[in-house]
N, C-alpha and C positions, 0 to 999 in steps of 0.2 A: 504494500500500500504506500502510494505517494507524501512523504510528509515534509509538511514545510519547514525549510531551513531558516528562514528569516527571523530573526529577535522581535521585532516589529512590524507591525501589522503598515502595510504604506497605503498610500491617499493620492489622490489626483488633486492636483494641483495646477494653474495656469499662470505663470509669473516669468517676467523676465527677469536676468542674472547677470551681472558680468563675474564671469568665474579671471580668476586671474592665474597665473603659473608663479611660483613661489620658492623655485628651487633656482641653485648657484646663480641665487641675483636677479633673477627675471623676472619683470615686469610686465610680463608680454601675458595679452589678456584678449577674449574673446565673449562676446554676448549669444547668452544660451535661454532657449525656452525649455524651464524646468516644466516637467508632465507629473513626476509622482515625488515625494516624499514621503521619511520615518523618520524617528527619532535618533535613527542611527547612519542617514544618507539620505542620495536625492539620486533621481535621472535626468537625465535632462539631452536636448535635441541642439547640436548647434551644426556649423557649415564647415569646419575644422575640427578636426579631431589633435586628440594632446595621448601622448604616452601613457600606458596604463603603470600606477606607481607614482605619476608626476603630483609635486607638492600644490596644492590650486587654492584658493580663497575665493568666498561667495559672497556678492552682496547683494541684494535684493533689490533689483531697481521699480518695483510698483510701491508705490507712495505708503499705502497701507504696512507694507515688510518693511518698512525701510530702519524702522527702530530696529527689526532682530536684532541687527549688527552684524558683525562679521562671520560666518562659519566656514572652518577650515577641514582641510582633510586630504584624500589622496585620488586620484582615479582609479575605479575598482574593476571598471568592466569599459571596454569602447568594442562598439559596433556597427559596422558601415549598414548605412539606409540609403540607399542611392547616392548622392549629392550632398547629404548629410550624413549624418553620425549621430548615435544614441550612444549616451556616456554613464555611467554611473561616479558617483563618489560615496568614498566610505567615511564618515564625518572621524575629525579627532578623539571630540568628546560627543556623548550624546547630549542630544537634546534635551534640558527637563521638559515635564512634563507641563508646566505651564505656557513657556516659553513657546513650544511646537502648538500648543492648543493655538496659540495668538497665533500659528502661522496659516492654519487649517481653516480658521474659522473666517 
């Protein structure tokens, strides 16, 4: 029987991102349409794909996220969708619980 691996149950989501690259020094950043979030990561859909491993930072650029702040983490999964790419990141720290509510809701 099928059982899920996930710590966290995830959510659909529609928000823009600029995820940023984080490792030896770079600066270099790209705008992603997050699709799902958990309290432990996100997916997300951009036109550039980033190494899987690569250190990224997210900021929430829809008005309403824009308090979360910063959440960090690494690329967990990347997967070519034609002309795009479907990315996952695995967050540093988790999410509390309050905090990801404000992001869902």
């Amino acid at each position: 029987m099928f059982k899920d691996y996930r710590k966290y149950q995830r959510y659909s989501i529609l928000a823009s991102a600029k995820i940023t690259r984080r490792d030896e020094g770079s600066q270099e950043s790209l705008t992603a349409q997050v699709s799902t979030i958990s309290q432990g990561g996100m997916g997300f859909y951009a036109n550039a794909s980033l190494e899987k491993a690569t250190r990224v930072a997210v900021e929430f650029l829809v008005d309403a996220l824009q308090g979360i702040g910063v959440l960090e983490g690494k690329i967990a999964s990347v997967c070519s969708q034609g002309n795009d790419y479907f990315m996952g990141i695995a967050f540093d720290r988790e999410i509390s619980y309050d905090r990801f509510v404000s992001i869902i809701c």
